[in-house]
PDB file of N, CA, C and O in Angstrom:
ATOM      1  N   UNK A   1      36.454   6.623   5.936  1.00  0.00           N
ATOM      2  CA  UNK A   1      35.720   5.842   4.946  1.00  0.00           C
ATOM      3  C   UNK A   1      34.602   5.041   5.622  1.00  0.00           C
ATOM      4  O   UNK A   1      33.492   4.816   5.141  1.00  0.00           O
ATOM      5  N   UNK A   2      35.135   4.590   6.979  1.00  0.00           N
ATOM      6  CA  UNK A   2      34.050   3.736   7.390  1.00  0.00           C
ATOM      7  C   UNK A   2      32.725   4.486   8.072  1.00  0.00           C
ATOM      8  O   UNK A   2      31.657   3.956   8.378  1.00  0.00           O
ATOM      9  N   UNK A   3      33.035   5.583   8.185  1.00  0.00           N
ATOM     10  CA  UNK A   3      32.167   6.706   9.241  1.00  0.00           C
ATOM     11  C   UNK A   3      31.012   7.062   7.879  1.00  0.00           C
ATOM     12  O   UNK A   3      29.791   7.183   7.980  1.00  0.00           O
ATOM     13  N   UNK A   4      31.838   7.172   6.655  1.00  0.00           N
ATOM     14  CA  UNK A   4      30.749   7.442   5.513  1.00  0.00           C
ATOM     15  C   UNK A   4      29.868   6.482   5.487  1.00  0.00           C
ATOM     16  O   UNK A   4      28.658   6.688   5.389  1.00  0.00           O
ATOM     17  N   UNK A   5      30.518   5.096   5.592  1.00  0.00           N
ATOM     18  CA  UNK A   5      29.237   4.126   4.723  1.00  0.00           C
ATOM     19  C   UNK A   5      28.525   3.717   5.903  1.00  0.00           C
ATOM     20  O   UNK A   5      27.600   2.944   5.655  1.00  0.00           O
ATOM     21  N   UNK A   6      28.764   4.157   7.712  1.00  0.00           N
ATOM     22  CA  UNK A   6      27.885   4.325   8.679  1.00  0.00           C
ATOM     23  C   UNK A   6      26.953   5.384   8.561  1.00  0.00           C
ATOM     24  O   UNK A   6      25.916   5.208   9.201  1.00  0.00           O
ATOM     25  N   UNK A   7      27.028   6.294   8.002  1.00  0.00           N
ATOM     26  CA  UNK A   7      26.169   7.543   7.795  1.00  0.00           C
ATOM     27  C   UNK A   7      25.278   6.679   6.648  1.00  0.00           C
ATOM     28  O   UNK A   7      24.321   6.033   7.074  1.00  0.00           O
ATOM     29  N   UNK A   8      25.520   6.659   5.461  1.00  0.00           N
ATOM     30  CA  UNK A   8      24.834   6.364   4.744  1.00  0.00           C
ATOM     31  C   UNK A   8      23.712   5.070   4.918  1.00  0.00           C
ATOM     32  O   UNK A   8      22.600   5.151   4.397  1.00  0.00           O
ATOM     33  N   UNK A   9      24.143   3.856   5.722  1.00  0.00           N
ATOM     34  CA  UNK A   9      23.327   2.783   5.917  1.00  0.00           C
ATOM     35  C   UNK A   9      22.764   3.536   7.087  1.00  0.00           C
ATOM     36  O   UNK A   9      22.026   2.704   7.616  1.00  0.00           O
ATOM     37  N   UNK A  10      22.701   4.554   7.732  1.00  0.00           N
ATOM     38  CA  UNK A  10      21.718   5.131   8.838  1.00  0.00           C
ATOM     39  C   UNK A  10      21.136   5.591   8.135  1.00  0.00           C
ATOM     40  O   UNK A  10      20.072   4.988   8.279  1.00  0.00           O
ATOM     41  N   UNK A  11      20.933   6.538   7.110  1.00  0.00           N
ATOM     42  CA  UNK A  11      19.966   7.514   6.347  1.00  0.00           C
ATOM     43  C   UNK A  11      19.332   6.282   5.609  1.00  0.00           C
ATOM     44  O   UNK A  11      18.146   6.574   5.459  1.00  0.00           O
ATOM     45  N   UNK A  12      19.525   5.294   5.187  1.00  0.00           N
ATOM     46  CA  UNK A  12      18.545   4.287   4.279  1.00  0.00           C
ATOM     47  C   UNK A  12      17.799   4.003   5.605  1.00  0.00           C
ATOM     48  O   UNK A  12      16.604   4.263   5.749  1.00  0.00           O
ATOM     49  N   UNK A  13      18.257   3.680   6.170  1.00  0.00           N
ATOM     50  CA  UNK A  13      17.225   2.845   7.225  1.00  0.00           C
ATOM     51  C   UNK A  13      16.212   3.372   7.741  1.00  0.00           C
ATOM     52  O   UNK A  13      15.112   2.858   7.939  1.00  0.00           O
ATOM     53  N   UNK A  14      16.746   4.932   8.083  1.00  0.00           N
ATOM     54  CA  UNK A  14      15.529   6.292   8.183  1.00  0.00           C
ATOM     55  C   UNK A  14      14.658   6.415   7.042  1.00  0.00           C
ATOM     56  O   UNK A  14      13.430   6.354   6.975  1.00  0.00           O
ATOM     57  N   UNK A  15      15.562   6.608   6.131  1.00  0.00           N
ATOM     58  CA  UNK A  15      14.320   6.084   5.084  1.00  0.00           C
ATOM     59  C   UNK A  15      13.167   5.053   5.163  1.00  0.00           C
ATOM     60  O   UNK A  15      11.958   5.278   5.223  1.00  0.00           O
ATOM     61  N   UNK A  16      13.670   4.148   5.152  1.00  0.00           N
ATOM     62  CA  UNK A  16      12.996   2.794   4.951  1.00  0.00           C
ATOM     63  C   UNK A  16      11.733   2.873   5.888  1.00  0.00           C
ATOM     64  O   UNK A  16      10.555   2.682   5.582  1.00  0.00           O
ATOM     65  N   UNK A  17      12.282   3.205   7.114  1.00  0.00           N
ATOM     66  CA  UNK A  17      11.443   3.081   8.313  1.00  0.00           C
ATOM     67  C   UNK A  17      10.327   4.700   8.055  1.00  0.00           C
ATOM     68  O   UNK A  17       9.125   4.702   8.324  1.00  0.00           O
ATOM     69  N   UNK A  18      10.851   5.547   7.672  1.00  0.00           N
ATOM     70  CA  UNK A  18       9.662   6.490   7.138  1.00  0.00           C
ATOM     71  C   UNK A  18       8.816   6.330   6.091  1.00  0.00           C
ATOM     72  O   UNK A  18       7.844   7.081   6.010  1.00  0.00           O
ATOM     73  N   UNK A  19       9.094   5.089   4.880  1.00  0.00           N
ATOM     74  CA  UNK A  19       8.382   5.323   3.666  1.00  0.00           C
ATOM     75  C   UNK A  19       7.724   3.804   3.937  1.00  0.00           C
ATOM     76  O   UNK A  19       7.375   3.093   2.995  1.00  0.00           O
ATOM     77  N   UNK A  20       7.598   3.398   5.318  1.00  0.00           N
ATOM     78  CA  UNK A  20       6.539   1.992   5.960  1.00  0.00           C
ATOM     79  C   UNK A  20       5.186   2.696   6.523  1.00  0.00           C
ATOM     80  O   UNK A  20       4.006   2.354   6.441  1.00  0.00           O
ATOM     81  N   UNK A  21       6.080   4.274   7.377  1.00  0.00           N
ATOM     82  CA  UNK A  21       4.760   4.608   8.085  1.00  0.00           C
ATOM     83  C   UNK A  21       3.931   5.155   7.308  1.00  0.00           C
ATOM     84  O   UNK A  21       2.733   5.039   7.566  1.00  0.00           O
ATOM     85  N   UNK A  22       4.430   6.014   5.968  1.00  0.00           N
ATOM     86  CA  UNK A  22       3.562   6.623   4.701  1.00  0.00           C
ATOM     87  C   UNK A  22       2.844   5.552   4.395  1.00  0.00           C
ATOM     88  O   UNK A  22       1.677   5.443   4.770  1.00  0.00           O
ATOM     89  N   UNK A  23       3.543   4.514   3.581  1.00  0.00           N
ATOM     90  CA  UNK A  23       2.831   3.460   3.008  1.00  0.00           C
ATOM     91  C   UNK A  23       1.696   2.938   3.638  1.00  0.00           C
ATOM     92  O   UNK A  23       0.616   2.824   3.059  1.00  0.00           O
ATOM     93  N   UNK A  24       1.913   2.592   4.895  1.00  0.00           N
ATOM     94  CA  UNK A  24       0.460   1.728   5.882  1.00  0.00           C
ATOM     95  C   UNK A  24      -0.337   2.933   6.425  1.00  0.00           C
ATOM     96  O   UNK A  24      -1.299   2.572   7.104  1.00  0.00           O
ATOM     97  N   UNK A  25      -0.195   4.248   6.308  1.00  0.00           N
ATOM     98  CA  UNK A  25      -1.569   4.863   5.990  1.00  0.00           C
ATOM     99  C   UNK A  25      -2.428   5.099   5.663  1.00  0.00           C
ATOM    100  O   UNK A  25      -3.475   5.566   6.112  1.00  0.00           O
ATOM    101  N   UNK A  26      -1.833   4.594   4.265  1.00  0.00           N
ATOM    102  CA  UNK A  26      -2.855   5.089   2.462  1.00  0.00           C
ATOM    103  C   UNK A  26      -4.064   4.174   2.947  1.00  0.00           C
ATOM    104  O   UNK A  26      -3.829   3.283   3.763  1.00  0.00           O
ATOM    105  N   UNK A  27      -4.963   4.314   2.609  1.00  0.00           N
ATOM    106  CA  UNK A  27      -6.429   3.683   2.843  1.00  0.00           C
ATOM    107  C   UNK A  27      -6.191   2.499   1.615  1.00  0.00           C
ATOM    108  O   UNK A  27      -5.932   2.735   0.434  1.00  0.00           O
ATOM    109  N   UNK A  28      -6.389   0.925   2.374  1.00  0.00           N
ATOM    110  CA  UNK A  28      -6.035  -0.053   1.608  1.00  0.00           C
ATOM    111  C   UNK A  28      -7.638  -0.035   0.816  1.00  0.00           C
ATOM    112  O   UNK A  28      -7.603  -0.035  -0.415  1.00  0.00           O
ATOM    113  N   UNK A  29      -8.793  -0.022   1.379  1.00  0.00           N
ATOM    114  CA  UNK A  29      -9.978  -0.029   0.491  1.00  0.00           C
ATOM    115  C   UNK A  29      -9.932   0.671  -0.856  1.00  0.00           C
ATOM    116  O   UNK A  29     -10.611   0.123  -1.725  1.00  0.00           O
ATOM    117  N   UNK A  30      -9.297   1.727  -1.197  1.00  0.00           N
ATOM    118  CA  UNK A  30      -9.160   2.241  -2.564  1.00  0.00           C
ATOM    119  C   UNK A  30      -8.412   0.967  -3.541  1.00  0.00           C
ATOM    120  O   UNK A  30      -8.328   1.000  -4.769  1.00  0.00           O
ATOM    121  N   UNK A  31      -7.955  -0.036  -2.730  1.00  0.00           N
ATOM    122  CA  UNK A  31      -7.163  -0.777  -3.994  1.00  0.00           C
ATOM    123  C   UNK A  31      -8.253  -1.421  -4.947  1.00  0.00           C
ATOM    124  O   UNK A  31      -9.252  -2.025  -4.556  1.00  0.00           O
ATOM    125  N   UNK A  32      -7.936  -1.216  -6.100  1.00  0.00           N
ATOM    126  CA  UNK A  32      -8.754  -1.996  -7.135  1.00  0.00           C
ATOM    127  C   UNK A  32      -9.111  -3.621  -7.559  1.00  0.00           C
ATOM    128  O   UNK A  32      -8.174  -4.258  -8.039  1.00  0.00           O
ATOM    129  N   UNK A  33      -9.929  -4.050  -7.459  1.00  0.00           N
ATOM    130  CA  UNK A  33      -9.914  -5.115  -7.837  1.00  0.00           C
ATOM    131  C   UNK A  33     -11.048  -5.242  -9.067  1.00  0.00           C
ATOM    132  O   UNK A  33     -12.136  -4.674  -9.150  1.00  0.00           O
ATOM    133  N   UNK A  34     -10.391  -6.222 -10.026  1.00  0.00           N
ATOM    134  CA  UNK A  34     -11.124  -6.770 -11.291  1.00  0.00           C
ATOM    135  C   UNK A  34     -12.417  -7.572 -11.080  1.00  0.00           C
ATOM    136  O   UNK A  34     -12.661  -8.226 -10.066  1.00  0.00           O
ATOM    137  N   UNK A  35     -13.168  -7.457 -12.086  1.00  0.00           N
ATOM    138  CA  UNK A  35     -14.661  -8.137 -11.856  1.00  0.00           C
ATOM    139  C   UNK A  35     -14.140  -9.578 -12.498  1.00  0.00           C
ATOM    140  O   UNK A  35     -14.962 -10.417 -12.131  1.00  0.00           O
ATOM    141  N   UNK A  36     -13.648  -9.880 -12.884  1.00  0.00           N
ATOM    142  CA  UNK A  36     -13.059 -11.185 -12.854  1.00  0.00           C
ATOM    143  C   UNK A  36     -12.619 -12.174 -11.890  1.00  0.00           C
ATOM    144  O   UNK A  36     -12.970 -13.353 -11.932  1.00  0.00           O
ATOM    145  N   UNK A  37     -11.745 -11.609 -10.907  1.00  0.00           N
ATOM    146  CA  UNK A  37     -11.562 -11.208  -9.775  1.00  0.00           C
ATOM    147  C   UNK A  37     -13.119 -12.061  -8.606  1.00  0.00           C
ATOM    148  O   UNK A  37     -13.099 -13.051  -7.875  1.00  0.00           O
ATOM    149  N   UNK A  38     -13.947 -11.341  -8.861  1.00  0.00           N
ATOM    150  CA  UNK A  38     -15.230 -11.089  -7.962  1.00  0.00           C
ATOM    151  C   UNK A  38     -16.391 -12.237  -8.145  1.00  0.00           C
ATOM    152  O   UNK A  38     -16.906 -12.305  -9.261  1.00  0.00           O
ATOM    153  N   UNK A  39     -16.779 -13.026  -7.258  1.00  0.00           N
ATOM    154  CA  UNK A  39     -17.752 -13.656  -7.544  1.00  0.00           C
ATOM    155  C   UNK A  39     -19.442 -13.234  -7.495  1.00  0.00           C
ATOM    156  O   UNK A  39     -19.502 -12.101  -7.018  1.00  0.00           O
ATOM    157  N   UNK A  40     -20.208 -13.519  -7.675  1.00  0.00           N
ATOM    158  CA  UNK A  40     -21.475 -13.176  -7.934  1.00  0.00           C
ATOM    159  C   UNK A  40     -22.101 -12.647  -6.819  1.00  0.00           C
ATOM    160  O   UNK A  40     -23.210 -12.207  -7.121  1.00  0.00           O
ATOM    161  N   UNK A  41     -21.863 -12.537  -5.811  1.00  0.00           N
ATOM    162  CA  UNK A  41     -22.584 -12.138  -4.613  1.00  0.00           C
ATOM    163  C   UNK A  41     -22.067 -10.418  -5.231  1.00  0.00           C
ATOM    164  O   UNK A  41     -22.704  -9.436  -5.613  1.00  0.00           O
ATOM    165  N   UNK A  42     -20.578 -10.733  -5.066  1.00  0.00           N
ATOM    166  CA  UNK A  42     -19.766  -9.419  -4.756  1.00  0.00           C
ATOM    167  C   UNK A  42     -20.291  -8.192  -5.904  1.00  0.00           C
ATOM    168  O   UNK A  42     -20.286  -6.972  -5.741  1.00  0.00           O
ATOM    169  N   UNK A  43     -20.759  -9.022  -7.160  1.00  0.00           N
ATOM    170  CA  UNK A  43     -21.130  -8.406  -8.673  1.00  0.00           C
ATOM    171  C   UNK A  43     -22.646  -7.653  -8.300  1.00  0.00           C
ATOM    172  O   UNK A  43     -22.987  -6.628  -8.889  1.00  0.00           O
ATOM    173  N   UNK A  44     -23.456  -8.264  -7.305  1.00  0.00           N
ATOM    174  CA  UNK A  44     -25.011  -8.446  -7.124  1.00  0.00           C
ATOM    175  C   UNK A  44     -24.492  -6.964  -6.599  1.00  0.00           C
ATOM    176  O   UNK A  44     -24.571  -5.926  -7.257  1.00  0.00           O
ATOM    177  N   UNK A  45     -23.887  -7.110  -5.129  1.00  0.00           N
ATOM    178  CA  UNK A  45     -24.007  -6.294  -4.445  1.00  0.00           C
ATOM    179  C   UNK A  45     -23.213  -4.393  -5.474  1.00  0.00           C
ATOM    180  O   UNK A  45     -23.592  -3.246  -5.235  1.00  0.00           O
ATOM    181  N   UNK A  46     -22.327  -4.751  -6.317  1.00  0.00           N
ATOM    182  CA  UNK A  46     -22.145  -3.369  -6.513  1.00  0.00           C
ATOM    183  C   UNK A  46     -23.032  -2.887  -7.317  1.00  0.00           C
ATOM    184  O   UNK A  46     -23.273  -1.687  -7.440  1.00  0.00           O
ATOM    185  N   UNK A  47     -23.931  -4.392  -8.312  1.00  0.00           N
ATOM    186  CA  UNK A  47     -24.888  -3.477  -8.985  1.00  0.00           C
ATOM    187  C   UNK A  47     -25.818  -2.219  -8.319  1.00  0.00           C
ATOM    188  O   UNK A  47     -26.068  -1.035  -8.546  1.00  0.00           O
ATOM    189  N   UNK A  48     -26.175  -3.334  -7.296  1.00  0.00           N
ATOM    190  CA  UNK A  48     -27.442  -2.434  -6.096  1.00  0.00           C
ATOM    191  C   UNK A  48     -26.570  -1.268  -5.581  1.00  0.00           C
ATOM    192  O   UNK A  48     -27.151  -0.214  -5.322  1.00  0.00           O
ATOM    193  N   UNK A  49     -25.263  -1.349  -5.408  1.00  0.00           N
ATOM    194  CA  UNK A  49     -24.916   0.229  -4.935  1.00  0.00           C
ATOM    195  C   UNK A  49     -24.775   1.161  -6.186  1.00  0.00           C
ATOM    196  O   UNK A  49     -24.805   2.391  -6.175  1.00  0.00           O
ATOM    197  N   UNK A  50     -24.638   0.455  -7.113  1.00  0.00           N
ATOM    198  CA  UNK A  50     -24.913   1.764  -8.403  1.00  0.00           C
ATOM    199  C   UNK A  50     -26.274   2.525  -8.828  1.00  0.00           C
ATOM    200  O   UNK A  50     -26.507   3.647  -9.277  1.00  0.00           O
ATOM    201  N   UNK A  51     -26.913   1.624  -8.550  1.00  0.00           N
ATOM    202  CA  UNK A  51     -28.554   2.188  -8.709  1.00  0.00           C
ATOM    203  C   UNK A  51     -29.019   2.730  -7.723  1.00  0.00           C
ATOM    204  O   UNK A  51     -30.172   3.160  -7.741  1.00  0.00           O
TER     205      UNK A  51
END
């Protein structure tokens, strides 16, 4: 019984520790942020990259 719930808290932890190195790959710049959010410099500047 105890050898099971040693197996099992090893496979979470493998987990855990594999779905950190996925996670801190993803390119954090895609995260979204609201124009609410954004003050006027930040608003200026995406106009000029849209045009």
């Amino acid at each position: 019984m105890m050898y099971q719930i040693g197996l099992i808290l090893i496979l979470v932890v493998i987990a855990l520790i594999i779905g950190k190195k996925y996670r801190s790959t993803d390119n954090y710049s895609d995260q979204l942020i609201f124009e609410d959010d954004m003050d006027n410099e930040e608003l200026k500047k995406l106009d000029e990259e849209i045009d």
